[in-house]
C-alpha positions in Angstrom: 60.7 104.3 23.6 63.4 104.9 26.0 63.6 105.2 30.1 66.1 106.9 32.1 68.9 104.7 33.5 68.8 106.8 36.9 65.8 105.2 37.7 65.8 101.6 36.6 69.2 100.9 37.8 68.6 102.3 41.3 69.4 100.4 44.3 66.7 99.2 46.8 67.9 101.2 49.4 65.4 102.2 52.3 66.0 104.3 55.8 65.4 102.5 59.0 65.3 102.8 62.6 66.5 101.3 65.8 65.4 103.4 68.5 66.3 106.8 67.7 69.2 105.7 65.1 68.5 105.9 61.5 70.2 103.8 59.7 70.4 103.3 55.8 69.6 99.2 54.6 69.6 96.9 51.0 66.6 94.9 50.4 68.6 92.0 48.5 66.3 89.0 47.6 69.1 87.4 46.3 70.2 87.1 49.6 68.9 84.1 51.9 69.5 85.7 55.5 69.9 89.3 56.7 73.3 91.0 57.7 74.4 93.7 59.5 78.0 95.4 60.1 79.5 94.4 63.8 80.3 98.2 64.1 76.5 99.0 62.8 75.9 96.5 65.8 77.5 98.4 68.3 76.0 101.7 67.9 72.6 100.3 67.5 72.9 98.6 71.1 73.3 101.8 73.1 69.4 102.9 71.7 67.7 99.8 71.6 67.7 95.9 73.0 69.8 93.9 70.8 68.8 89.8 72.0 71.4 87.9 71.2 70.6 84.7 70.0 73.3 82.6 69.1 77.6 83.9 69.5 80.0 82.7 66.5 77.6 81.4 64.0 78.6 79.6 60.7 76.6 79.0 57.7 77.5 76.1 55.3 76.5 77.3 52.0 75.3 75.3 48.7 78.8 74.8 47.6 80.0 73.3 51.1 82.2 76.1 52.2 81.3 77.4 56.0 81.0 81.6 56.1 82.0 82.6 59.8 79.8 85.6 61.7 80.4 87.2 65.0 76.8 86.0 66.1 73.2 86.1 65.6 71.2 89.2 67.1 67.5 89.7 66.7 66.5 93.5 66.6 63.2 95.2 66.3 63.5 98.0 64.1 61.0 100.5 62.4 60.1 101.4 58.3 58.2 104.5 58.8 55.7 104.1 60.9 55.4 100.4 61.3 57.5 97.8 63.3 59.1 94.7 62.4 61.9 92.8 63.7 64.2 90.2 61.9 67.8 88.0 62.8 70.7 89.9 61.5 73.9 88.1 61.2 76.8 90.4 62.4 79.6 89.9 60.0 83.0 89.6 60.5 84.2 92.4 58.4 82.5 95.6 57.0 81.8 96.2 53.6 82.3 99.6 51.7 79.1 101.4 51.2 76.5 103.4 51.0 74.3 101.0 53.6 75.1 99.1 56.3 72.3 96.5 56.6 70.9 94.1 54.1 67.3 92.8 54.7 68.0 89.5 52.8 65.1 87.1 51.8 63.9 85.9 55.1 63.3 89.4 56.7 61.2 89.9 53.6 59.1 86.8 53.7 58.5 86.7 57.7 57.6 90.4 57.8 55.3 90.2 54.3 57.3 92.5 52.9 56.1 93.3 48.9 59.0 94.7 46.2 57.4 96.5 43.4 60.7 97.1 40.9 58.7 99.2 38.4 57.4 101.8 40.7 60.8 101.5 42.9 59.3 101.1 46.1 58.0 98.7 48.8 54.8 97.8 49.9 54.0 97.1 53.5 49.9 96.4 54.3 48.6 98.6 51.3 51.4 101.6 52.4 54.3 102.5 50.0 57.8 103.4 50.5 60.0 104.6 48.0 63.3 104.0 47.4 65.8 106.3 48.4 68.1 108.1 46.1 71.6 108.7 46.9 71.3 112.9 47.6 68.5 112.2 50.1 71.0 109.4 51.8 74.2 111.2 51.9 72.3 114.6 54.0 70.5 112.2 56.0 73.1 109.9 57.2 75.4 112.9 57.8 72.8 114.5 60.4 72.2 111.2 61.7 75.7 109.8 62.5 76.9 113.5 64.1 73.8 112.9 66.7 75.0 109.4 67.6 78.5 110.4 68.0 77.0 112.2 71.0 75.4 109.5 72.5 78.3 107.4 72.2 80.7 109.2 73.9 77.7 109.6 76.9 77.9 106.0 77.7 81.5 105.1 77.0 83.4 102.5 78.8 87.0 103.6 79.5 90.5 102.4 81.3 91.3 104.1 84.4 94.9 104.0 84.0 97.6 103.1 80.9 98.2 99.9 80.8 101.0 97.2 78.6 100.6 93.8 78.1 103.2 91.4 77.0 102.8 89.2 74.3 100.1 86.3 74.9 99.7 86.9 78.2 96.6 88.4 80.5 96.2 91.6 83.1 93.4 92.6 84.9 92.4 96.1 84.4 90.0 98.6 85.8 87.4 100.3 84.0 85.3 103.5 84.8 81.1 102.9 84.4 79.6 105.8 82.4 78.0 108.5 84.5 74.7 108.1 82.4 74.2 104.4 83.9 75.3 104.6 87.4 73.4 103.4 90.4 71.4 101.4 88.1 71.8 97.6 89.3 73.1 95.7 87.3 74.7 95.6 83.4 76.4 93.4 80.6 79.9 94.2 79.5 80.2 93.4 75.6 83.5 94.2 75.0 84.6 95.4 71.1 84.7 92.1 69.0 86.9 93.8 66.3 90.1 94.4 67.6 92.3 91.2 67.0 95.2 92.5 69.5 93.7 91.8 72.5 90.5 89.7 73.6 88.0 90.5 76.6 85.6 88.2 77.9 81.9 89.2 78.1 80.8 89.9 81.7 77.8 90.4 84.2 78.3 93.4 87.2 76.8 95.2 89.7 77.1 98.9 90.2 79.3 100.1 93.1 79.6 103.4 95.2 83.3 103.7 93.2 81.7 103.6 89.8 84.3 100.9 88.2 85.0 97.4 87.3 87.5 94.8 86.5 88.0 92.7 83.6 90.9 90.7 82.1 92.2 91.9 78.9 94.5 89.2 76.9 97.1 90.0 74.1 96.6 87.7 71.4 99.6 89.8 69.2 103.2 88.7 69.0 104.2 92.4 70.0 103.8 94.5 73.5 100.9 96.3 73.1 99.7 99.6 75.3 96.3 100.9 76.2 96.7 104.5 77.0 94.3 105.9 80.3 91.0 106.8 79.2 90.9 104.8 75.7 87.8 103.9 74.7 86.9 100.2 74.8 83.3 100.1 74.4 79.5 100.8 75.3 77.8 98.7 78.2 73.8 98.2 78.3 71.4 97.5 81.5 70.6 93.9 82.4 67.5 93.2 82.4 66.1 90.1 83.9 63.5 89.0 80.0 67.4 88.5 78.8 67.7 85.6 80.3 66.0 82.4 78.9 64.3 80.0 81.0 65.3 76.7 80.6 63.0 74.0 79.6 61.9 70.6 80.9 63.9 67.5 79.8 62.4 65.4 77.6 63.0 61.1 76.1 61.7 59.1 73.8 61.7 54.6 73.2 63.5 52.7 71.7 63.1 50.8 68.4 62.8 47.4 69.7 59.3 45.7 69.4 56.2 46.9 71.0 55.6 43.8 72.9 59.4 44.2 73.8 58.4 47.5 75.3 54.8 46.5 76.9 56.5 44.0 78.9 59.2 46.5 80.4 56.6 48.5 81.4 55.2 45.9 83.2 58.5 44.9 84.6 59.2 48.5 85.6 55.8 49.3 87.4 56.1 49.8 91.4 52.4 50.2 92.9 54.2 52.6 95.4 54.9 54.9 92.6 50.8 56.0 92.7 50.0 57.9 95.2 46.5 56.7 96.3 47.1 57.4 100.5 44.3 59.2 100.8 42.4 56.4 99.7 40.8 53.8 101.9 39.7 49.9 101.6 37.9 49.1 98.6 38.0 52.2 96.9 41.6 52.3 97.5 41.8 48.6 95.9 39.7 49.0 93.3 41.9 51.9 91.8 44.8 50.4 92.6 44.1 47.1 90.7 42.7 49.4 87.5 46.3 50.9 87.3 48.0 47.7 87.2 45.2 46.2 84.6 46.4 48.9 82.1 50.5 48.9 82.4 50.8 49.3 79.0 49.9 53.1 79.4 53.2 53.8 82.2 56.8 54.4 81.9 59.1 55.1 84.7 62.3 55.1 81.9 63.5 56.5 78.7 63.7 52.5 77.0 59.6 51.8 77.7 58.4 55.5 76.6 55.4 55.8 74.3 56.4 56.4 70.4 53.6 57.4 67.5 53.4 58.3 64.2 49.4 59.2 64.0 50.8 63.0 64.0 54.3 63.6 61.9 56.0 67.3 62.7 57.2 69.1 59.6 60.2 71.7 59.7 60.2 74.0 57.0 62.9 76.2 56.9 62.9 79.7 55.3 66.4 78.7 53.4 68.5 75.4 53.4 72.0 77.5 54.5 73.2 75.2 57.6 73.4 77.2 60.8 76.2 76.2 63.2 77.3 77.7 66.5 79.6 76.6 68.9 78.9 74.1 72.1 78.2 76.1 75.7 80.6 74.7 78.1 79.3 72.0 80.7 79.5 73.4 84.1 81.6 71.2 86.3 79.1 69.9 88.8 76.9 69.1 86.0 79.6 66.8 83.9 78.5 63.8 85.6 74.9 64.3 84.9 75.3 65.3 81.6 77.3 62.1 80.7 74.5 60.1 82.5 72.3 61.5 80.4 73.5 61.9 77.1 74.2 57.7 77.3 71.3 57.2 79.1 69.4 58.8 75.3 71.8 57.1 73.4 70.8 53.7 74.9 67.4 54.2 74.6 67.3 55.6 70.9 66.4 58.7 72.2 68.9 60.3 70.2 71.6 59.6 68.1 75.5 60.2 66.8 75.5 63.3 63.7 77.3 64.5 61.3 75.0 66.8 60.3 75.9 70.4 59.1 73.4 71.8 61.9 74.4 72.5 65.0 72.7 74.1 68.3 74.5 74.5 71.8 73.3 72.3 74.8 73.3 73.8 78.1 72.4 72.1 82.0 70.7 73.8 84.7 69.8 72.6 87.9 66.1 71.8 88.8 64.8 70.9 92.1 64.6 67.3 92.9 60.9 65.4 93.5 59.5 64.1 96.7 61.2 61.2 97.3 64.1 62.4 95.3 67.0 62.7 97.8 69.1 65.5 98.3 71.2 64.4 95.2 71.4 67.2 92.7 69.7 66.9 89.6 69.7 69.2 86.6 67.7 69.5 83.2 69.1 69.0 79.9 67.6 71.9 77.4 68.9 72.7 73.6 68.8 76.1 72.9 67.1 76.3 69.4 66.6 80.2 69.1 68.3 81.0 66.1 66.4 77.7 64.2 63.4 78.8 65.6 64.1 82.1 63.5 64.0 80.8 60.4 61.5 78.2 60.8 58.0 78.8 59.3 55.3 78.8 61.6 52.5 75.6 61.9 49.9 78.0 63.8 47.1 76.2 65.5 44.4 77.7 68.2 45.0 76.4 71.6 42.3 76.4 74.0 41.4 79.1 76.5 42.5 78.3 80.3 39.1 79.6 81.5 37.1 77.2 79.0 38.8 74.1 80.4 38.0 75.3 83.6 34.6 76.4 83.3 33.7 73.3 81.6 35.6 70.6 84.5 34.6 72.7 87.4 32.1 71.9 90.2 32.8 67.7 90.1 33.2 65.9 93.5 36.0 63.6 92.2 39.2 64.9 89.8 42.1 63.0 88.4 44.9 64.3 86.6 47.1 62.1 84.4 50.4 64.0 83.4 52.3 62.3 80.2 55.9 61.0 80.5 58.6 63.2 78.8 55.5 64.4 76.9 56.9 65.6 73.4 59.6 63.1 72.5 56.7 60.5 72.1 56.6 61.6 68.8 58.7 60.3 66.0 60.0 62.4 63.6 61.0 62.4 59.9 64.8 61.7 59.1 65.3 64.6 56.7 64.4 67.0 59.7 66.8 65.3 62.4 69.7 66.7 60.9 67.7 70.0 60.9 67.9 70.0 64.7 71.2 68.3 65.8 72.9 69.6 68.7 76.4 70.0 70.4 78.1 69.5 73.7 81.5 68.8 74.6 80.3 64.9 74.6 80.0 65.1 70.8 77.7 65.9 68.1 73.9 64.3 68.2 70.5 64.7 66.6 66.5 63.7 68.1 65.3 61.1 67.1 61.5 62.2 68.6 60.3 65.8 68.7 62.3 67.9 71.4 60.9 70.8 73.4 62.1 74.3 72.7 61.7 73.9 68.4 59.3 76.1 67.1 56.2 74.3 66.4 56.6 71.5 69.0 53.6 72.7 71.2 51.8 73.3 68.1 52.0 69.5 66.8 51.5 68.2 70.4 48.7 70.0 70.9 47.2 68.6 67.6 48.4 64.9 68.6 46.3 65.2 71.9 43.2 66.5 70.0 43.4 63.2 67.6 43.7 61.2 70.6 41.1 62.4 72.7 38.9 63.2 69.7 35.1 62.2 70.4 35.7 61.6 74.7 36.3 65.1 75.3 33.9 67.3 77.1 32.5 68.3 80.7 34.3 65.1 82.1 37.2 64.9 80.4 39.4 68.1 79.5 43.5 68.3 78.3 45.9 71.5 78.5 49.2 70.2 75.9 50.5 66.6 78.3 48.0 67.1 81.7 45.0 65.3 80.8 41.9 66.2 83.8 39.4 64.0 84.4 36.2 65.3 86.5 33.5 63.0 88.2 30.2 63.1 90.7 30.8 59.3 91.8 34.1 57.2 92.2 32.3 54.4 89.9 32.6 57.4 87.2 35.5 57.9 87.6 37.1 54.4 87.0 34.7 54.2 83.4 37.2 57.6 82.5 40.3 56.8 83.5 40.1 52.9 81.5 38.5 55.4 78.6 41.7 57.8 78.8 43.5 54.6 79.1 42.1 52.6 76.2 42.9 55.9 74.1 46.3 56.5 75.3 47.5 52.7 74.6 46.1 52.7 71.0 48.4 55.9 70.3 50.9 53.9 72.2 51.4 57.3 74.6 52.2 56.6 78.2 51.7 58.7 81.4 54.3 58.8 84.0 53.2 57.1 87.6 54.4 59.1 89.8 53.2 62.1 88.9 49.3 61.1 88.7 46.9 62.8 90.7 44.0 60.3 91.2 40.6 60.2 92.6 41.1 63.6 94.9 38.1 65.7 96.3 40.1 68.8 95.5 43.1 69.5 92.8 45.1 72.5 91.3 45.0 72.5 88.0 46.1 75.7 85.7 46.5 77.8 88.3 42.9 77.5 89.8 41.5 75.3 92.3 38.8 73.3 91.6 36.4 71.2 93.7 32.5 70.1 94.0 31.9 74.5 94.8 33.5 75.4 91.3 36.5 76.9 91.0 39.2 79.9 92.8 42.3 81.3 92.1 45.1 79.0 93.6 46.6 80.2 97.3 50.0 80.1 95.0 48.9 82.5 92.6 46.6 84.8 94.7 49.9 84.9 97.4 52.3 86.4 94.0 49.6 89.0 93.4 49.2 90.2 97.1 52.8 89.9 98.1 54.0 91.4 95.0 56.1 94.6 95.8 55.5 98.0 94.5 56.4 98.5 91.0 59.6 100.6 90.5 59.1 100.5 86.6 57.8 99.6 83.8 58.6 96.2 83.3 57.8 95.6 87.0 54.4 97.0 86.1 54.4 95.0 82.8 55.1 92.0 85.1 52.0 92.8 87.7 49.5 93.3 85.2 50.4 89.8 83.4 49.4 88.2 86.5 46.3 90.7 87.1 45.3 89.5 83.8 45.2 85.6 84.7 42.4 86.4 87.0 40.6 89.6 85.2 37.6 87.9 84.8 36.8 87.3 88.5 37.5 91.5 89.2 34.7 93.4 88.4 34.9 96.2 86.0 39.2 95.3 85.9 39.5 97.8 83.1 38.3 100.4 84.7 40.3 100.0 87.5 43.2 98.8 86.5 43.6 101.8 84.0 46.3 104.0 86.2 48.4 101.2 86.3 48.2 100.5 82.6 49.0 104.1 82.0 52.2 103.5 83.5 53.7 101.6 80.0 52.5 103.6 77.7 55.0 105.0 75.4 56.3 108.5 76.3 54.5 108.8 79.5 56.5 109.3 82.8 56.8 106.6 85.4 55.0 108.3 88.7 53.5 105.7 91.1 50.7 108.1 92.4 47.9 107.7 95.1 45.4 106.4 92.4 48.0 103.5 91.2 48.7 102.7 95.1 45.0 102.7 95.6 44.5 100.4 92.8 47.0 97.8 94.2 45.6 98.2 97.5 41.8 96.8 95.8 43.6 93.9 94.1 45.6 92.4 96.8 42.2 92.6 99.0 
C-alpha cells in the first residue's frame, strides 16, 4: 500500500479574511496562543477594527525564558462564510513564509474549531474546508496583496517637509491627514512600531480645516538620520468612542483577623447618621432605626470589617499556563496621592497583597464623582484592566435573570427597600493557585487579590451564583436581587421589618455585609433598574425616558446602534415596537446606505412622545 507524500505532508494552511483582505494563516496546535506579523497588523487595520488589548506583552514560557511581542490585538476575521474572532500576539519580527498568521491552540478551542488530518481539512459546525495547496496560495495572494497596495497608499500618513534629527534627540514634525479621512472628527495615530531609528508616540486628534498634525519624532540611533518630504510613516484609523473602556467600580475585601475581631469593628464603625431614614417620622422612624443597629454585624463602612465567604469558590481556568505580562500604565499626577492611599489602604486590610508572580496586568485611575456628603475633594476609582486574561480564560456561563421579571414580580408594593452590598465582589475569597493568575502592576509595585476583583471574566458569573445560595428559599414576590442590590417590596411597614431581619439573618450567616450609606429603606417610591416602581406598578425612570427623548438625530450607524439599545430597554411597553421601529433597524444592516428619511424621522418622532 502506498500514499502520495504531496498529500500527507501538506501544511494546514487555510485563506482568511479581515474585511476585504485575504490573508493566508497556519493552524498549529502545537502552538498555545495565536500570532500574527506586526506588518500583517498594519495592513489589516486600514480594513477592519483592530482592539487593542494589551501594548508590549511578554510570555514566560515552560522553561522560564520571557518571549517579548509588540502587543495583544483582538480581530474578528472570517473562514468562508462564518465569523470568528481570536487574540493574536503581534510579534516582534516576521518570519519567512508562505503565511503570515498562525491560529495556535486557543483560537481553535474558543472558536470549536475541528482538524480532520486524513481528509486534510477543517471542520466548522458540520461545514468543511480544505486545505490549501501551495499553487492555489501563490495566485491568490498575488491578486490579493496588488489590491491592498492601493488602499494603502489611499490612506497614508506622510511628512510635510524633510526633516534631520540629531542623534538621541526629539523634533516636532508636521504630518499631512489622508484625503480619504478628512473632516471626519476625530482619529488615532499608531505610528510604525518597526523602525528602530526613530520612535513616535501614539496619539489622539481632531481634524482641522489645514488637513495636518504634529507629533514628536525621537532618534534613538547613534547617527544623524533624515526623513525625506513625503515619506511614508504610516496609516491612521477613525476614533471611535466603543474603543474606549469604561472603567469599573472599586472594589475591597477583610482582613484575616477573627470574625469576632471583625463583628466588633463593625459595631465600632457604625454611625446612625449614615442611614438615611429623614423621611421617616416618630415610631416608625425608631423602630427602623433601632432594627439597623440590632444587626451591625451585616455593615461595613471600611475595607478591614468587609464581609469574607467561602460558601461559593471562583475557579480560573486558563486555556494555557504561558504567563502573560504587560507593562504598568503610568499614574496620572493628580491621582498619585490617591493611588498610594489606596494601594496601602488594601494592603492593610488584606485586601491584596505583595507578588512575584509571573502574571502581570496594568492598573489604571480615573476620576469618579464624589457622594452626597462627599466634599469637593477629588476622588477617583482604582480598576485593573484584565482584557487580555479574560481572553484566554474559559467561560463559567450561568443564566442571569431578566430585568423585566424582577420587576414584574416586586412591582405594585406600598413600601420598597433596597440594600446595596459593600465593595460587592471582593467578599469572596479566592483560591491561592489563582491569585497569581490575576496579579497586577503599578508604579507602587507588583500585587495580587486576595478576594475576587471586578473586571475578570467570570466574576459576575460566580457572584451571581453566591447571591442565589444566599437568598435560596426567601426569594420571591417580596424579596428580589439583581448581582449586589438586593429589593425588598412590602404592603405594611410591620412587613417590612420581618424582610429586612430575614435578608439580614441571611446575609450575616454568609458573613456578607451591605454598605450604610447607600441603603434605601422603607420609601413609598424607588428606582430600581431603570424603572420606577411604587403601589401603581411600575414606569420607565424620568432618567431613562429624558436619554430616549432628548437623544439627537442619528448621524450613523453606531449612533443608530446606540438609540435602538435604549429603545430596546423599554420595547415591551411600545406597542407593535417591531413594526415600527423597522426603518430604523434597516439603517445597520450590512451593505445598505445610511439615509435618515421621513419614515425613520417619523418613527423617532412616536418614540420620544
Amino acid at each position: 500500500m502506498s500514499c502520495k507524500s504531496e498529500e500527507t505532508n501538506q501544511l494546514p494552511l487555510i485563506n482568511i479574511k479581515f474585511g476585504s483582505l485575504q490573508k493566508t494563516a497556519l493552524i498549529d496546535t502545537g502552538a498555545n496562543i495565536s500570532l500574527i506579523q506586526a506588518t500583517t497588523l498594519e495592513k489589516i487595520k486600514n480594513v477592519t477594527k483592530v482592539e487593542y488589548i494589551s501594548r508590549s506583552v511578554r510570555i514566560k514560557t515552560i522553561d522560564n525564558s520571557c518571549i517579548p511581542y509588540l502587543s495583544a490585538v483582538k480581530i474578528k476575521f472570517k473562514i468562508e462564510n462564518k465569523w470568528f474572532d481570536s487574540v493574536f500576539f503581534v510579534t516582534k519580527n516576521d518570519w519567512d513564509s508562505n503565511y503570515e498568521i498562525i491560529l495556535g491552540y486557543d483560537c481553535i478551542q474558543t472558536n470549536k474549531i475541528l482538524i480532520d488530518s486524513i481528509n486534510n481539512c477543517i471542520i466548522m459546525d458540520n461545514t468543511k474546508l480544505h486545505f490549501l495547496n501551495h499553487k492555489d496560495y501563490d495566485q491568490e495572494s498575488i491578486s490579493n496583496e496588488s489590491k491592498f497596495i492601493k488602499e494603502v497608499n489611499v490612506n497614508a500618513v506622510r511628512v510635510c517637509q524633510m526633516v534631520d534629527i540629531e542623534p538621541g534627540q526629539s523634533k516636532i514634525v508636521t504630518l499631512s491627514i489622508p484625503s480619504s479621512l478628512r473632516d471626519s472628527g476625530s482619529f488615532i495615530f499608531i505610528p510604525n512600531v518597526n523602525n528602530l531609528n526613530y520612535n513616535i508616540q501614539n496619539s489622539l486628534h481632531e481634524y482641522n480645516e489645514n488637513n495636518k498634525f504634529t507629533t514628536i519624532i525621537e532618534n534613538n540611533s547613534n547617527q544623524k538620520i533624515r526623513i525625506r518630504k513625503k515619506t511614508k510613516i504610516r496609516v491612521i484609523q477613525k476614533f471611535h468612542e466603543e474603543d474606549i473602556v469604561e472603567p469599573t467600580d472599586q472594589i475591597g475585601q477583610v482582613n484575616t483577623i477573627s470574625l469576632e475581631k471583625v463583628k466588633q469593628m463593625r459595631k465600632e464603625e457604625l454611625n446612625p447618621n449614615q442611614f438615611n431614614l429623614n423621611h421617616l417620622n416618630g415610631k416608625v422612624k425608631e423602630e427602623i432605626l433601632q432594627l439597623l443597629i440590632n444587626n451591625y454585624s451585616v455593615f461595613s463602612s471600611t475595607y478591614s470589617s468587609l464581609g469574607s465567604t467561602d460558601k461559593v469558590v471562583p475557579e480560573f481556568k486558563l486555556y494555557h499556563d504561558y504567563a502573560l505580562q504587560t507593562k504598568p500604565y503610568p499614574i496620572p499626577k493628580i491621582a498619585k496621592e490617591y493611588a498610594q492611599e489606596e494601594i496601602k489602604k488594601l494592603l492593610d486590610a488584606g485586601i491584596i497583597e505583595p507578588s512575584s508572580s509571573n502574571y502581570c496586568f496594568p492598573v489604571i485611575f480615573v476620576k469618579k464623582k464624589p457622594l452626597p456628603g462627599e466634599g469637593n475633594k477629588q476622588k477617583f476609582r482604582m480598576a485593573i484592566d484584565y482584557r487580555l486574561l479574560n481572553c484566554i480564560t474559559e467561560s463559567h456561563k450561568i443564566c442571569l435573570p431578566k430585568i423585566m421579571d424582577i420587576i414584574q414580580n416586586i412591582a405594585g408594593k406600598n413600601w420598597y427597600s433596597v440594600l446595596d452590598l459593600k465593595s460587592a465582589f471582593f467578599q469572596i475569597q479566592l483560591k491561592d493557585k489563582d491569585k497569581e493568575k490575576l496579579a497586577f502592576c503599578c508604579e507602587l509595585g507588583n500585587f495580587q487579590p486576595c478576594r475576587l476583583p471586578f473586571g475578570a471574566k467570570n466574576s459576575t458569573s460566580y457572584f451571581h451564583t453566591l447571591m442565589s445560595k444566599c437568598l435560596k428559599d426567601i426569594q420571591g414576590s417580596n424579596i428580589q436581587f439583581f448581582l449586589d442590590d438586593i429589593i425588598l417590596a412590602s404592603d405594611t411597614i410591620q412587613e417590612m421589618k420581618c424582610l429586612l431581619q430575614q435578608v439580614f439573618e441571611r446575609l450575616e450567616k454568609f458573613n456578607l455585609t451591605l454598605d450604610p450609606a447607600k441603603m434605601q429603606i422603607c420609601e413609598n417610591k424607588i428606582t430600581y433598574l431603570g424603572f420606577e416602581l411604587n403601589k401603581s406598578g411600575y414606569s420607565p425612570s424620568e432618567e431613562n425616558v429624558r436619554k430616549v427623548t432628548k437623544f439627537p438625530i442619528p448621524k450613523n450607524v453606531k449612533e443608530v446602534q446606540s438609540y435602538l439599545g435604549m429603545l430596546n430597554y423599554f420595547r415591551h411597553l411600545i406597542f407593535n415596537f417591531a413594526e415600527l421601529a423597522q426603518p430604523i433597524v434597516n439603517l445597520t444592516k450590512k451593505n445598505s446606505e445610511f439615509i435618515w428619511d421621513q419614515k425613520c424621522q417619523d418613527d423617532l418622532t412616536n418614540f420620544r412622545t
